[in-house]
C-alpha positions in Angstrom: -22.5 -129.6 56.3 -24.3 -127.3 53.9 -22.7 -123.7 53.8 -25.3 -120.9 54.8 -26.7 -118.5 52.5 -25.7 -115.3 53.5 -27.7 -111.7 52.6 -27.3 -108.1 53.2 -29.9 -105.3 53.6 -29.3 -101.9 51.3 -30.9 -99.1 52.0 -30.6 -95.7 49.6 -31.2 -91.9 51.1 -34.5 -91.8 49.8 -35.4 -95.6 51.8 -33.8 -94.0 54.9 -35.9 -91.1 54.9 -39.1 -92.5 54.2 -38.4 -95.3 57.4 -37.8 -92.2 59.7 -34.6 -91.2 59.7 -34.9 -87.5 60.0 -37.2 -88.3 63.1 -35.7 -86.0 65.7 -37.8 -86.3 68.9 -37.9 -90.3 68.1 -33.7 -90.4 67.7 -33.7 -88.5 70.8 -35.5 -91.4 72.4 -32.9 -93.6 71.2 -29.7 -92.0 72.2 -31.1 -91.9 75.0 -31.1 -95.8 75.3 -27.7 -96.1 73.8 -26.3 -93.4 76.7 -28.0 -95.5 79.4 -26.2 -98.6 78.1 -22.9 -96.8 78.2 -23.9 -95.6 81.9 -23.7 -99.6 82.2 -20.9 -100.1 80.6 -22.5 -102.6 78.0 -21.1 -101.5 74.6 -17.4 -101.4 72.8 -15.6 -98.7 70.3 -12.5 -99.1 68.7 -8.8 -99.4 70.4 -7.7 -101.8 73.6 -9.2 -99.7 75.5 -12.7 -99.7 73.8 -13.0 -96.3 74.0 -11.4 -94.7 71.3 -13.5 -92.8 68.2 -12.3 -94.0 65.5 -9.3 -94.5 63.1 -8.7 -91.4 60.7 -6.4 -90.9 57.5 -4.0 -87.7 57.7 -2.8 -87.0 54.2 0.6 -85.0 53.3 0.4 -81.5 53.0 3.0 -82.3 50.3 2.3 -85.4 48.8 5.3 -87.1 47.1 3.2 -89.5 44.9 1.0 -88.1 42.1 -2.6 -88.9 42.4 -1.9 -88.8 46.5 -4.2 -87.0 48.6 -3.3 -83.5 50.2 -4.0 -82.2 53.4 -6.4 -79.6 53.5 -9.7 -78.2 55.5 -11.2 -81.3 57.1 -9.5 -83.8 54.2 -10.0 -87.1 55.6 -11.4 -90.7 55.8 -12.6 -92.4 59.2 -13.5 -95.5 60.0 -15.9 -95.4 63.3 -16.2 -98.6 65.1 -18.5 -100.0 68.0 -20.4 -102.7 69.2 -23.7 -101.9 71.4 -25.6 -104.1 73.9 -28.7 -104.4 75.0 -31.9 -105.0 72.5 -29.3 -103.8 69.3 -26.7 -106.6 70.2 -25.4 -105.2 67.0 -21.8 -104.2 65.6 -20.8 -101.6 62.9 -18.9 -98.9 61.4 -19.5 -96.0 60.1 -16.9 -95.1 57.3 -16.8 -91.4 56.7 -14.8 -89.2 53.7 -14.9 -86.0 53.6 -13.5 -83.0 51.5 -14.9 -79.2 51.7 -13.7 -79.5 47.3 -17.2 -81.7 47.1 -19.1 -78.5 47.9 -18.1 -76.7 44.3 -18.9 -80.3 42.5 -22.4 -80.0 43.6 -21.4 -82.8 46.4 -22.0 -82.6 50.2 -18.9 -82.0 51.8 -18.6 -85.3 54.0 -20.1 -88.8 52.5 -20.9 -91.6 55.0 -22.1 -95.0 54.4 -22.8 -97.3 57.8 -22.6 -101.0 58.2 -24.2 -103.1 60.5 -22.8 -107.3 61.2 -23.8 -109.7 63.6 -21.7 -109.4 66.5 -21.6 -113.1 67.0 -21.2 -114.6 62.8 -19.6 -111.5 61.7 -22.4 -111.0 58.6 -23.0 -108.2 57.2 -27.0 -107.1 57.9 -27.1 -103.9 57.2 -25.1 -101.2 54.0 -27.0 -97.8 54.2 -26.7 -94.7 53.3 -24.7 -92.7 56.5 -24.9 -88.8 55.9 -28.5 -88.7 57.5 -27.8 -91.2 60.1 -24.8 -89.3 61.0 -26.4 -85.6 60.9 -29.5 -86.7 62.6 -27.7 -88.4 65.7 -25.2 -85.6 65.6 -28.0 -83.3 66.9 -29.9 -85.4 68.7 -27.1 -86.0 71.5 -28.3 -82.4 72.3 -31.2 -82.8 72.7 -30.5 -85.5 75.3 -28.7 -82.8 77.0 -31.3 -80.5 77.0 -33.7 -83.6 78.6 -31.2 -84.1 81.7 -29.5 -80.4 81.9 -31.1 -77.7 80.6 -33.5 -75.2 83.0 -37.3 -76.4 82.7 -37.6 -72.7 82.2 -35.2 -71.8 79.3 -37.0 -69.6 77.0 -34.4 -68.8 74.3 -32.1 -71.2 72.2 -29.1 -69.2 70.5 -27.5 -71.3 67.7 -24.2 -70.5 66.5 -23.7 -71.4 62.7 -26.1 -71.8 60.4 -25.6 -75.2 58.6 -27.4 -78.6 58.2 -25.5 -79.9 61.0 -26.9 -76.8 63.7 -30.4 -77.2 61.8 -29.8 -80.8 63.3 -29.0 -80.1 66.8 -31.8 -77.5 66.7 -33.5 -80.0 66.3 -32.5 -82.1 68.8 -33.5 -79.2 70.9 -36.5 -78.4 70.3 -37.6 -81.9 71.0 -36.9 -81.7 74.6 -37.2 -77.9 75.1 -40.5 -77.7 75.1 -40.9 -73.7 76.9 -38.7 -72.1 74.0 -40.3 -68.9 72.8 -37.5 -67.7 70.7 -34.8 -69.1 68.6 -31.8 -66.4 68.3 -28.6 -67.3 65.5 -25.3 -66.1 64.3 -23.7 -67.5 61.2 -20.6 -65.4 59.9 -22.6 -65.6 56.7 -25.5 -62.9 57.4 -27.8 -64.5 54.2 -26.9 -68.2 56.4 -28.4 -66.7 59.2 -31.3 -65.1 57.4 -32.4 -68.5 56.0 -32.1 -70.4 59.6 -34.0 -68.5 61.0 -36.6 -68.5 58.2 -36.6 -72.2 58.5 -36.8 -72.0 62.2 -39.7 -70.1 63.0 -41.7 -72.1 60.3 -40.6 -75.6 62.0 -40.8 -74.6 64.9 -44.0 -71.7 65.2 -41.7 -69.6 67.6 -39.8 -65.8 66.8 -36.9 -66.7 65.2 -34.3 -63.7 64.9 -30.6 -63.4 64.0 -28.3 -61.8 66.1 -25.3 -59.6 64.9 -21.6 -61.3 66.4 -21.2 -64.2 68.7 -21.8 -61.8 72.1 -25.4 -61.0 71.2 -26.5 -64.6 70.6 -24.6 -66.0 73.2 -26.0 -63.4 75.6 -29.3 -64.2 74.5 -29.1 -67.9 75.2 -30.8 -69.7 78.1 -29.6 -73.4 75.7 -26.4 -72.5 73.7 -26.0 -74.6 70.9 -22.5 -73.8 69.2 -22.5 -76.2 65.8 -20.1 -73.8 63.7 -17.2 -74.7 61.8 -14.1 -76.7 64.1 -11.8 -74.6 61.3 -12.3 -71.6 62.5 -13.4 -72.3 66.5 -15.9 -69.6 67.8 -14.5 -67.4 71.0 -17.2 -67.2 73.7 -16.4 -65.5 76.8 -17.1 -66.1 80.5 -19.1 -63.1 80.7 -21.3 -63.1 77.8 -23.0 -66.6 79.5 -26.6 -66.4 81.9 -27.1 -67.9 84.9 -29.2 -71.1 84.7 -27.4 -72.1 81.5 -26.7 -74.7 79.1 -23.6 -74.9 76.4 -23.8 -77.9 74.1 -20.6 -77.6 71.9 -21.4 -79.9 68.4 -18.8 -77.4 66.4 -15.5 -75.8 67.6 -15.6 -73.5 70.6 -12.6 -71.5 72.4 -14.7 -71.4 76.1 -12.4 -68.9 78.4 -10.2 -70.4 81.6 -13.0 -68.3 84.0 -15.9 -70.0 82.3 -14.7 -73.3 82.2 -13.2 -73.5 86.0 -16.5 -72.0 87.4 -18.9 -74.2 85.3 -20.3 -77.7 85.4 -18.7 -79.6 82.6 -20.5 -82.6 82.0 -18.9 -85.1 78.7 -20.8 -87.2 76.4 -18.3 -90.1 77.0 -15.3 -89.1 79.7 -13.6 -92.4 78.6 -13.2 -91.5 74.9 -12.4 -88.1 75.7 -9.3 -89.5 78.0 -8.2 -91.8 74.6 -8.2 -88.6 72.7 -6.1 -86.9 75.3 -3.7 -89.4 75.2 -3.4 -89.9 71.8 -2.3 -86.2 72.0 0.3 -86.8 74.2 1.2 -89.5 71.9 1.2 -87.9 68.7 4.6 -86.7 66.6 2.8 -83.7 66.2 3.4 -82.1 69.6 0.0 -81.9 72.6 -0.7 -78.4 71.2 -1.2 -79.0 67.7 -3.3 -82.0 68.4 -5.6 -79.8 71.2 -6.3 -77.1 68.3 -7.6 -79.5 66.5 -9.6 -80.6 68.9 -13.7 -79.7 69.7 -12.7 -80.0 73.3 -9.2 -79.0 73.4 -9.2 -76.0 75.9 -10.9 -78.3 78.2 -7.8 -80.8 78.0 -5.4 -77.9 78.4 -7.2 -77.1 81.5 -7.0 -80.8 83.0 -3.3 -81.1 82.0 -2.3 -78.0 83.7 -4.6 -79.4 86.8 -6.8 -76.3 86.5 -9.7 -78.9 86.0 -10.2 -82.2 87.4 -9.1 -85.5 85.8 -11.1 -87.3 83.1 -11.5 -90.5 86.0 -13.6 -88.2 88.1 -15.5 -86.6 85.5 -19.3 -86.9 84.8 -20.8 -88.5 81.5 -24.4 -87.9 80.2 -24.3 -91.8 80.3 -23.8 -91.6 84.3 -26.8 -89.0 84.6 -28.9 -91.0 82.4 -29.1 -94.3 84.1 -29.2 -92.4 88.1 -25.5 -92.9 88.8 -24.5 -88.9 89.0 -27.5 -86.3 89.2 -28.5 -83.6 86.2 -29.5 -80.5 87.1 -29.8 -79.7 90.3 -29.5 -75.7 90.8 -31.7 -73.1 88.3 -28.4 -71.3 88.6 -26.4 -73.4 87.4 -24.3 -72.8 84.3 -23.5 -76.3 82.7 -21.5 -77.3 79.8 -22.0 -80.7 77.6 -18.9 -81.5 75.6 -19.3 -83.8 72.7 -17.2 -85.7 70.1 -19.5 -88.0 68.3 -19.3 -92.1 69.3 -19.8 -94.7 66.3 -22.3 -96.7 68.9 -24.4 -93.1 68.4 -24.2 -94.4 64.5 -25.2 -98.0 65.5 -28.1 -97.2 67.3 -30.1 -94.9 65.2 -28.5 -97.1 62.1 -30.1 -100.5 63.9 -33.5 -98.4 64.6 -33.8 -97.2 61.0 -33.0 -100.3 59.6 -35.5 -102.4 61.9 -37.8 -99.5 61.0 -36.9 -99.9 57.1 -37.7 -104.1 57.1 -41.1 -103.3 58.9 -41.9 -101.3 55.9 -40.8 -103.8 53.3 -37.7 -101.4 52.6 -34.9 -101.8 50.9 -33.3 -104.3 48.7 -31.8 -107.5 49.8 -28.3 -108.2 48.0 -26.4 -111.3 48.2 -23.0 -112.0 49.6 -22.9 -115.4 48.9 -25.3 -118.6 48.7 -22.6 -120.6 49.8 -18.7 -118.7 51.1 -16.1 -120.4 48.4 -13.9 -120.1 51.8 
């Protein structure tokens, strides 16, 4: 029997952009999809209990080899795995390095490249550039939120931190959010701020203003969209939030114990978040370091301490999205999403770009092999 030819599709940043992949309010359509197929159940991630986020590298903060890696603010490599069902019947992995050093070598900070196989052969169909995948799916899970949570009425967005990633999840927003009037922001870095909301109001034709500490723009906020740094986690305080409500944490955020028991939590993927929780309880380097580290770490303090319910009985966007658990369903109500980021997130916006990319002629096709030696 003849061996089978096998080829791979490579696609560049500048070949990702031009198939669509900055296409917020389309990518919102998407994840959509993917969180109605994990409502079903129909997809895998990494771990025996398919739910964990991925694999990362922890270097030494005193490395005993030269050349070796040190620890440092978010020094690492991940490798994101998944499988999703449904029309993308497709499995990847997004494989992530990042070190805040790139940003003085004229690099961005993190570098990402995704791969997509065929679930059933194992081929590789797919090597594309990740950082725009990664960024645009990042905010887009937001604005998912903002289809099945936030108030039909919200008039203001507050976004805390001003960086690519909150531009993103503005974004995301602003897709779904269609009565916004005014876009508030807070970045510890006043000129940061200055130019969001610069950007802002020219995107998106509203008033765009920045706000002077973390009260004022969380005050402001009918949709809360906190996408600052996880090294230095923004303090928000249970009085400081409206009525009617919505928190969408992308970045770190220290939520208070009176906010957090009073509020509807509501998690992108309850499952994963229970595999990060135990692999905290796991981990040599005691619960409480692990939970700092963590987006959603005062949430697990709170369910550990049985201040909160357990992750079993908790509510994922995938459950609201396919019926199974309702949205919102009080104007007063003060709602928070948590997420973490999912690989199958990757895999979806990944398959659509790429089936987006061949339409167009896209691309360049490499080979693996005409026939495997093995």
């Amino acid at each position: 029997m003849a061996g089978k030819r096998t080829s791979f599709l490579y696609l560049n940043e500048s070949e990702m952009i031009r198939a669509g992949v900055l296409d917020s309010k389309h990518c919102v359509d998407v994840l959509d999809e993917m969180f109605k197929l994990i409502g079903q159940g129909d997809y895998i991630m990494g771990g025996p209990d398919r739910n964990e986020h991925g694999i990362r590298i922890y270097f030494p903060d005193h490395p005993q080899f030269p050349g070796m890696p040190q620890n440092g603010p978010d020094r690492r490599f991940m490798a994101m795995v998944g499988y999703l069902g449904g029309r993308f019947h497709t499995a990847g992995c997004k494989w992530y390095g990042s070190n805040v050093a790139n940003l003085s070598r004229g690099l961005p900070r993190s570098i990402l490249m995704v791969t997509l196989n065929d679930p059933d052969t194992c081929e590789p169909i797919a090597f594309m550039s990740g950082n725009l995948i990664s960024g645009t799916r990042t905010g887009c899970v937001p604005g998912v939120g903002t289809r099945y949570l936030a108030s039909p009425a919200a008039e203001v967005c507050s976004c805390i931190g001003a960086g690519p990633i909150s531009r993103s999840c503005l974004s995301g927003i602003m897709a779904e959010a269609h009565s916004i009037k005014k876009i508030c922001v807070y970045d510890i870095r006043q000129e940061a701020a200055e130019e969001f909301a610069k950007w802002a109001g020219t995107k998106f034709g509203v008033e765009a203003v920045t706000c002077a500490s973390t009260e004022e723009v969380v005050r402001a906020g009918d949709i809360i969209s906190v996408a600052a740094s996880k090294i230095k986690p923004v303090i928000v305080k249970n009085e400081w939030i409206k009525e009617g409500s919505l928190i969408v944490t992308t970045g770190g955020c220290q939520l208070d114990e009176a906010y957090l028991t009073s509020a509807r939590i509501v998690f992108d993927n309850p499952l994963m978040h229970k595999a990060y929780m135990q692999d905290a309880h796991r981990s040599a380097s005691g619960v409480d370091a692990i939970y700092a580290s963590m987006l959603a770490g005062c949430v697990y303090k709170l369910i550990d301490a049985g201040k909160l319910p357990p992750l079993d009985e908790a509510v994922g966007l995938g459950d609201i999205a396919v019926g199974k658990a309702p949205g919102r369903t009080a104007e007063k109500d003060r709602i928070l999403l948590e997420t973490s980021g999912m690989p199958v997130e990757d895999i979806a916006w990944g398959y659509e770009i790429y089936r987006q990319a061949k339409a167009m002629g896209l691309g360049q096709e490499l080979l693996l092999w005409d026939e495997s030696y093995m």
